[in-house]
C-alpha distance (Angstrom), angle and dihedral (degrees) to the residues before:
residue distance angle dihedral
X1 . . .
X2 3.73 . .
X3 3.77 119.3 .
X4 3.66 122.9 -146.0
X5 3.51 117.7 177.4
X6 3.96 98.0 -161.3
X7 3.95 83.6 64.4
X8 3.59 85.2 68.4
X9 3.94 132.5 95.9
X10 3.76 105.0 -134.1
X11 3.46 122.7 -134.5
X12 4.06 118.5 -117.8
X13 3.85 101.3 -86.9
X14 3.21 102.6 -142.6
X15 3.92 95.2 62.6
X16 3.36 87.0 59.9
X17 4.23 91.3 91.2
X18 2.91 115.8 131.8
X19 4.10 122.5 -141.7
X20 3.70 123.1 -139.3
X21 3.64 102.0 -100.4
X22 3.89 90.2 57.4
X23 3.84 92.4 36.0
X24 4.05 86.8 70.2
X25 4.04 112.4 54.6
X26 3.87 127.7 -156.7
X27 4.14 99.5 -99.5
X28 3.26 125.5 -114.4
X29 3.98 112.6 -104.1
X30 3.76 104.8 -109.5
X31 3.96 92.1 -146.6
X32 3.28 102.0 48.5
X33 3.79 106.1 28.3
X34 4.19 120.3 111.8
X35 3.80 102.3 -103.0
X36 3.79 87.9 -133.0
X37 4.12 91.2 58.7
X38 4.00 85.4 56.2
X39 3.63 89.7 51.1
X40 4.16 95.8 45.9
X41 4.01 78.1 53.0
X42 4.01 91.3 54.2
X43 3.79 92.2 39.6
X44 3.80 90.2 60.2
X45 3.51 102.5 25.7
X46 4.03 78.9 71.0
X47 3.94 94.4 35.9
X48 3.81 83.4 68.5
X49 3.27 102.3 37.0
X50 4.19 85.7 54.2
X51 3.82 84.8 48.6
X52 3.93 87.3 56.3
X53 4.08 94.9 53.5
X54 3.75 96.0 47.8
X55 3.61 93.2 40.9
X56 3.85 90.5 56.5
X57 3.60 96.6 39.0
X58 3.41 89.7 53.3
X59 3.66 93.6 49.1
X60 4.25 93.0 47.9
X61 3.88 88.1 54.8
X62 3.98 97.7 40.2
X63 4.31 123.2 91.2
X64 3.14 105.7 -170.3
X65 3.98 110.7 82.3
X66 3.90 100.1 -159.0
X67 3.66 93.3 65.9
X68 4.17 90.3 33.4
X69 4.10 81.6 59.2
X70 3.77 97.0 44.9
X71 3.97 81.0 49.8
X72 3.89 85.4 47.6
X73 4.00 89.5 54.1
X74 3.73 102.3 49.3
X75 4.03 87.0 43.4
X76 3.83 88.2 60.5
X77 3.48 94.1 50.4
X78 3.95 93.7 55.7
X79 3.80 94.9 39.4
X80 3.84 81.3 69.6
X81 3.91 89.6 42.0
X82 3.83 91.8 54.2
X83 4.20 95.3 36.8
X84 4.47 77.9 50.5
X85 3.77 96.5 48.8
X86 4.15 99.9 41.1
X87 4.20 87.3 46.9
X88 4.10 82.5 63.7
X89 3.68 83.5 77.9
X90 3.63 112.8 91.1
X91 4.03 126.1 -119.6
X92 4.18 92.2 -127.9
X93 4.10 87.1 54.6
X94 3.87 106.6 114.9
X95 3.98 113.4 -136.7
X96 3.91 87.6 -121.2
X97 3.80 87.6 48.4
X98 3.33 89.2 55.9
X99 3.45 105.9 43.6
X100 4.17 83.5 58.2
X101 3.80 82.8 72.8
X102 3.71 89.6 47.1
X103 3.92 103.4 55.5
X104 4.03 78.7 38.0
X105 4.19 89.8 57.8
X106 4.03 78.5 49.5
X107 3.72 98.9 58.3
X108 3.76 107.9 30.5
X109 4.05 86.6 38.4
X110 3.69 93.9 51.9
X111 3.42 96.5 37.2
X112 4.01 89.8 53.6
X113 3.76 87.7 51.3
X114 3.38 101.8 50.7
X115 4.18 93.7 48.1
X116 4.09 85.7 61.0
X117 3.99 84.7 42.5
X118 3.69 117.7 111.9
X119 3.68 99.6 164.1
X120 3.28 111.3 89.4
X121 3.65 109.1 -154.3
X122 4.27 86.8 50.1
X123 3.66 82.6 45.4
X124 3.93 97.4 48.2
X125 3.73 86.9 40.0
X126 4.24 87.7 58.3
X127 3.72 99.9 48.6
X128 3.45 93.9 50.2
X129 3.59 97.8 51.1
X130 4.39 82.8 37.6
X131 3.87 87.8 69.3
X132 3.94 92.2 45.9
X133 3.88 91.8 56.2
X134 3.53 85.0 38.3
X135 3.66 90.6 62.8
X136 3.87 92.4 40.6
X137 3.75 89.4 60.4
X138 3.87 95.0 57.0
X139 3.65 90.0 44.9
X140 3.71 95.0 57.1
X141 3.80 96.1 38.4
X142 3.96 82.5 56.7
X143 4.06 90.1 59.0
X144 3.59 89.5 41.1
X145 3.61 97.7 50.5
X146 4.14 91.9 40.6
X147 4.10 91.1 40.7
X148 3.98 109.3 40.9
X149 4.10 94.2 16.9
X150 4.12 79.9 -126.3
X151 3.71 110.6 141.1
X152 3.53 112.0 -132.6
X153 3.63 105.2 -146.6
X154 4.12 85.9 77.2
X155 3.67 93.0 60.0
X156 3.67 91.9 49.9
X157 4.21 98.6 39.9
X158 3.50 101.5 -133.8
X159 3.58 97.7 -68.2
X160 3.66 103.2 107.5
X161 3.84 136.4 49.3
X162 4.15 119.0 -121.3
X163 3.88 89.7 -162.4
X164 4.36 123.3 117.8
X165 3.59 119.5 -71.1
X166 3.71 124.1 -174.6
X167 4.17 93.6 -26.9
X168 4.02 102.1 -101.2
X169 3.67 84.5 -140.0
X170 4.00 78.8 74.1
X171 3.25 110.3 43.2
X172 3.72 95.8 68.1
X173 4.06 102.7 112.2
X174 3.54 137.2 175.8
X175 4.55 112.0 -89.0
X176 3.50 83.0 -112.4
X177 3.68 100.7 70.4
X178 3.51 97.7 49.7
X179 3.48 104.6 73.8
X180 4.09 114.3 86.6
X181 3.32 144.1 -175.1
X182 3.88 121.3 -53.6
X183 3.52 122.2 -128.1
X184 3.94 132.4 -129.0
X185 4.21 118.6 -126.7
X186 3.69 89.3 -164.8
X187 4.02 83.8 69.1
X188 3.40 106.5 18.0
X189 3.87 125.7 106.2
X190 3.54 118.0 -118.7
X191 3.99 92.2 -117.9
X192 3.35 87.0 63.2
X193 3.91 106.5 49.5
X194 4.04 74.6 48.4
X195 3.63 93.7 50.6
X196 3.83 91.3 49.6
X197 3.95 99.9 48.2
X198 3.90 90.9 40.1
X199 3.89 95.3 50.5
X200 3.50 93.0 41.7
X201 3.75 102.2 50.3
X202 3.88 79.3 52.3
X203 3.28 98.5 62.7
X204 3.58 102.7 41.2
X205 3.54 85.4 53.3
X206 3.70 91.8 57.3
X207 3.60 88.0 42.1
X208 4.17 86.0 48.3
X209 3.89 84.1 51.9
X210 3.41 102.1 51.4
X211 4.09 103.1 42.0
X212 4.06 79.4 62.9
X213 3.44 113.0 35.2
X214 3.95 97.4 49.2
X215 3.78 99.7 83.8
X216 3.79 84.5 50.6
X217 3.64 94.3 62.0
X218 4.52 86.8 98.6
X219 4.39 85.5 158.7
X220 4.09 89.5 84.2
X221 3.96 142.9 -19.9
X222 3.65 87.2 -126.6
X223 3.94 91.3 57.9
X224 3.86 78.8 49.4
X225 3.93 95.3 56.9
X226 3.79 87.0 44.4
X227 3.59 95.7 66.7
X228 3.44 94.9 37.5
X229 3.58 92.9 61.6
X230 3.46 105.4 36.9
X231 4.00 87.7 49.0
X232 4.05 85.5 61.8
X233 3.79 81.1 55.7
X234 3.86 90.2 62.0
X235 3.15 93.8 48.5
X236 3.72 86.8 61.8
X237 3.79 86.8 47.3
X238 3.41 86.9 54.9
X239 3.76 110.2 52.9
X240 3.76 83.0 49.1
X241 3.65 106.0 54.8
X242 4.11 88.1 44.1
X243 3.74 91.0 53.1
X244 3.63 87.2 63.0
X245 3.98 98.7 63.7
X246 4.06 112.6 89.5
X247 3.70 100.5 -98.9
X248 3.65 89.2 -148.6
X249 3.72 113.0 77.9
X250 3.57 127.3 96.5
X251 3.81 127.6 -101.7
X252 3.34 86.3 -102.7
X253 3.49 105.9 51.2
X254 4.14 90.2 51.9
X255 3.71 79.2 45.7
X256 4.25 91.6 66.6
X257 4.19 87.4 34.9
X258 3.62 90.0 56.3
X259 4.16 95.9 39.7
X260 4.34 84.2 47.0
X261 3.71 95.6 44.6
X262 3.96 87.7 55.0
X263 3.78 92.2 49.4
X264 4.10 80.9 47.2
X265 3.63 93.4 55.5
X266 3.74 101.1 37.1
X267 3.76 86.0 56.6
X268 3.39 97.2 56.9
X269 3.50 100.0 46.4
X270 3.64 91.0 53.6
X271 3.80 94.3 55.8
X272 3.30 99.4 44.5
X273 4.40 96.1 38.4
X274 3.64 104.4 121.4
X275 4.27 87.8 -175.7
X276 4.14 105.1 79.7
X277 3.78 91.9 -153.8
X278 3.69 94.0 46.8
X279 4.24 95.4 44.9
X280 3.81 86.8 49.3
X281 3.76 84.0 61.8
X282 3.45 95.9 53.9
X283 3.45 96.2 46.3
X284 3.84 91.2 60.0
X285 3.70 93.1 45.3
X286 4.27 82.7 56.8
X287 3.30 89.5 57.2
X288 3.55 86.5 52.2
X289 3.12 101.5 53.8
X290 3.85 107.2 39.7
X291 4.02 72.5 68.1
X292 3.51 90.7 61.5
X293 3.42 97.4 50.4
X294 3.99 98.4 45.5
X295 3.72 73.2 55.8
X296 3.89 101.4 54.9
X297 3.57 88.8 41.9
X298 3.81 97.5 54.1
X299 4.09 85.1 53.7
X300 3.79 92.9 49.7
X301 3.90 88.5 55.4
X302 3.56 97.7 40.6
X303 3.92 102.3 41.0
X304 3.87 100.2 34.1
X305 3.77 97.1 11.5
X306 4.37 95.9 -128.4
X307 3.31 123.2 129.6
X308 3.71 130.3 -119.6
X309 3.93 91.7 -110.2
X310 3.86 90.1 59.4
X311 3.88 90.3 61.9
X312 3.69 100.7 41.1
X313 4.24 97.0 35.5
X314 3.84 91.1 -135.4
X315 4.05 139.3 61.9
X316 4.08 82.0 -88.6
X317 4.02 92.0 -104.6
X318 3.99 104.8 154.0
X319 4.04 120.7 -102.9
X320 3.83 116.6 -145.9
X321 3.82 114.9 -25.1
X322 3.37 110.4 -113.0
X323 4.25 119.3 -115.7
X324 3.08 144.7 -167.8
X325 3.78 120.2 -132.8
X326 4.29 153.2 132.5
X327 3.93 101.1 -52.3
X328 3.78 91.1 172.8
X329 3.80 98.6 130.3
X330 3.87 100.1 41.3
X331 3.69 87.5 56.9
X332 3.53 97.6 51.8
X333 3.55 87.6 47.3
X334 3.71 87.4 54.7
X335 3.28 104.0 44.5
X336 4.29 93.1 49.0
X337 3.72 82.6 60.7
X338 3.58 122.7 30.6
X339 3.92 94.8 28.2
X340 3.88 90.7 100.0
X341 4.00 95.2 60.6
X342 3.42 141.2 102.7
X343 4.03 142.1 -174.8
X344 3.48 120.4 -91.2
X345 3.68 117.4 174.4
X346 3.55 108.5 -54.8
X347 3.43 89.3 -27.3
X348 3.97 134.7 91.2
X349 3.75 109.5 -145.8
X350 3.68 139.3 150.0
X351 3.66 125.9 -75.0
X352 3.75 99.6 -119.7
X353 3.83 93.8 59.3
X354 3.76 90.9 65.9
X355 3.96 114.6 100.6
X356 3.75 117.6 -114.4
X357 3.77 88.0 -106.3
X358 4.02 99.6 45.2
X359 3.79 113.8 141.4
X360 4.08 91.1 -113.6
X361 4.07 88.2 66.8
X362 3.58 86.1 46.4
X363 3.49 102.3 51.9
X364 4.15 91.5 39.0
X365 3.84 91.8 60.4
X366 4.03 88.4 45.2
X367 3.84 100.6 53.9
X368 4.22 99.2 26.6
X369 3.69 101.1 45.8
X370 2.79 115.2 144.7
X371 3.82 96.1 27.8
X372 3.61 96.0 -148.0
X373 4.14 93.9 59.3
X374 4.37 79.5 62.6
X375 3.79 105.3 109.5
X376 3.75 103.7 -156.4
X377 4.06 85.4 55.1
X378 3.74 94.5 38.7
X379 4.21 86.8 57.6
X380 3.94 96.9 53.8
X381 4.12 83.0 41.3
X382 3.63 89.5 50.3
X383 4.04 95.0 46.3
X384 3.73 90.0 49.1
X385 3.57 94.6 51.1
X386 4.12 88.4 47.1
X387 4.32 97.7 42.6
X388 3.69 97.9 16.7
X389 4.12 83.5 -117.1
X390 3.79 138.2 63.1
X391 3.57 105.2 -114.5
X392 4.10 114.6 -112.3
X393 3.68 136.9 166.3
X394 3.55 110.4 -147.4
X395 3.64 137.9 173.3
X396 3.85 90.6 -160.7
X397 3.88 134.3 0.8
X398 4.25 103.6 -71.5
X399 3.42 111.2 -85.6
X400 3.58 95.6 -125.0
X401 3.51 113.9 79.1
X402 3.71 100.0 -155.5
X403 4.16 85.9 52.9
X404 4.19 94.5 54.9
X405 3.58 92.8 83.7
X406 3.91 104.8 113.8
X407 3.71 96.0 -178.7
X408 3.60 100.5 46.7
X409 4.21 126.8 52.8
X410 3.92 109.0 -135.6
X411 3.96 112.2 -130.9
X412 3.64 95.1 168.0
X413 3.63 107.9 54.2
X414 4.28 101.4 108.7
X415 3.74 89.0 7.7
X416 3.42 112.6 70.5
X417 3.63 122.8 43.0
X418 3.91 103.4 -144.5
X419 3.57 87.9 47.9
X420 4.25 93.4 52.1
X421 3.58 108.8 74.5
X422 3.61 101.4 -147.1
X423 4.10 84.1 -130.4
X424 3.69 83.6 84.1
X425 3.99 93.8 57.1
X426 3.74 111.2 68.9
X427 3.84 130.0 111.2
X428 3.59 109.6 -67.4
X429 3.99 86.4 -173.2
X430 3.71 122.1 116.2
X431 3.68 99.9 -174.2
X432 3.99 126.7 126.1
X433 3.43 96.5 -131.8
X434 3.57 95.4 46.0
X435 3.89 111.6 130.6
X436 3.91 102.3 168.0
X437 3.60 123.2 126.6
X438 3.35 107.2 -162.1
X439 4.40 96.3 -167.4
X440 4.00 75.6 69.8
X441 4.04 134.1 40.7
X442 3.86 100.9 -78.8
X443 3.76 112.7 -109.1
X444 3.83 91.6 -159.8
């Protein structure tokens, strides 16, 4: 049935504290745990944590100290719903086993997203950030295989490929090409201003995640380098997926999209929570939140008199719930198509139309020379030289025949023209409305 959260009676917000005893969960059970339950955990783990930021932005750029202490009282409340939700994950849970389920979150996640995506420069913007995190996930698999003799595929049930991705060797780019086009709520769909605040409170999160837990890393320095680098690749991730939000609504206005997309997500993690302990926790944080949002949208009316309906273009009833599931074949599909491009500008366009001179080759030869010093090449070198293989789980050989090579890491794939056939940069969009030509700089 459809689920519309403004139908609801909210609870009384401030008997929704939370005690100690309930503030810290029984964890999950890393072995035995759905893979998809561990992601739901990620996913809102950094929902929260992106409800934290713009909650205290807000507050550090707000004068009026009634609405910075109604800000102040929802904050509390989801300070204890992000210190509930990262508690889930268990004490005997590695870092590097748990970033697995991170890069997983990033592919299944984005992948999800983008198949309910019908804009297509959100939806170009997706799969070529999908084939990054794609990429990350082999990487880290490869440590994780070659550093705890763990083999990945268990941790992520079958569900996802470990195989390359868009090398991550090549998807270092210049700041300047990672800033796209910005969207416009008056005609956007809702799934999309969804899409955007979902995917990019997920990869800040990861970003979030990285920046601290990569001094931690005490099994190797190379483990060390690995985060580091891939962590500048979230950043990139990052500044891309923010770019997309309209950059002109008010405070208060992202205040109700951020309140509605938590009520969004909660939802659909409690419908689709196969763990009975764990969906009973999302179904209190819903409550929570649908709190929270009568809340937002009693500030929008009284301090810039709109209505809720005027933010989100519809009565507020939810579109598709979002899930989690095997996304094997649309990234394949991806990845044989798109692998080849690059960022130019706001723009997403095949390698071999960049001059010789671009910024991208400039920036490449200043932060991977020499190529051997590049940690996420130096791990698959390293595993090679250890098992005579990388280490991939694969439903099928890749579908890139310049990434099938087992005994040899590919650091040119996306990097260097001659060695990108340009067979591998075409739209990998399916979308009606699409209008990108990808032989020229997409005008999308």
């Amino acid at each position: 049935m459809p689920f519309n959260p403004f139908s609801e009676k909210p609870v009384c917000i401030e008997n929704t504290f939370m005690d100690w005893n309930k503030l810290y969960p029984r964890p999950y059970q890393k072995e035995c745990t759905d893979p998809y339950t561990k992601c739901r955990i990620v996913l809102m783990n950094g929902t929260e944590f992106e409800a934290q930021w713009f909650s205290r932005n807000f507050s550090r750029h707000c004068t009026d100290n009634d609405l910075r202490r109604e800000l102040a009282l929802v904050r509390r409340v989801e300070q204890q719903q992000q210190k509930r939700i990262s508690c889930l994950k268990p004490k005997d849970e590695t870092i590097l086993e748990h970033t697995i389920t991170y890069e997983q979150v990033a592919v299944d996640l984005t992948s999800a997203l983008a198949k309910m995506e019908n804009d297509c420069n959100v939806l170009n913007a997706l799969n070529a950030a999908l084939l990054e995190d794609f990429d990350h996930l082999y990487r880290y698999a490869n440590l994780l295989h070659m550093e705890y003799g763990i083999y990945p595929e268990k941790l992520v049930g079958g569900y996802t490929e470990m195989t390359p991705g868009r090398p991550t060797i090549s998807e270092h780019r210049h700041p300047y090409d990672s800033i796209l086009k910005y969207t416009n709520n008056s005609s956007t769909s809702l799934q999309t201003k969804l899409n955007i605040n979902i995917i990019t409170a997920a990869e800040q999160q990861t970003m979030n995640y990285y920046m601290n837990v990569a001094p931690f890393y005490n099994v190797s320095d190379l483990g060390r380098r690995l985060y580091q680098e891939i962590g500048m690749i979230e950043e990139q991730h990052v500044s891309q997926y923010e770019s997309l939000k309209d950059t002109r609504t008010t405070l208060l206005e992202d205040l109700l999209m951020h309140e509605y997309t938590e009520c969004y997500l909660y939802y659909s993690c409690m419908q689709t929570e196969v763990d009975p302990y764990i969906r009973c926790i999302w179904e209190e944080c819903l409550t929570q939140e649908i709190a929270h949002l009568h809340k937002a949208a009693a500030l929008l009316a009284k301090y810039e008199k709109k209505d809720y309906q005027q933010v989100l273009g519809c009565d507020g009833t939810f579109p598709s719930i979002l899930k989690f599931g095997e996304n094997i074949e649309y990234v394949r599909k991806v990845l044989q198509t798109t692998v080849g491009n690059t960022h130019e500008l706001e723009c997403i366009v095949p390698l071999h139309t960049l001059p010789d001179n671009d910024r991208f080759f400039r920036y490449q030869m200043t932060v991977n020379t020499p190529v051997d010093s590049v940690a996420s090449h130096c791990v698959i070198d390293k595993h090679i030289q250890c098992f005579g293989t990388d280490y991939r789980y694969e439903v099928a050989p890749n579908p890139v025949c310049k990434l099938q090579n087992r005994k040899c890491d590919n650091t040119t794939l996306g990097r260097v023209i001659h060695e990108t056939p340009e067979k591998y940069s075409v739209c990998g969009t399916t979308a009606d409305n699409c209008r990108c030509d990808l032989t020229k700089h997409c005008s999308c």
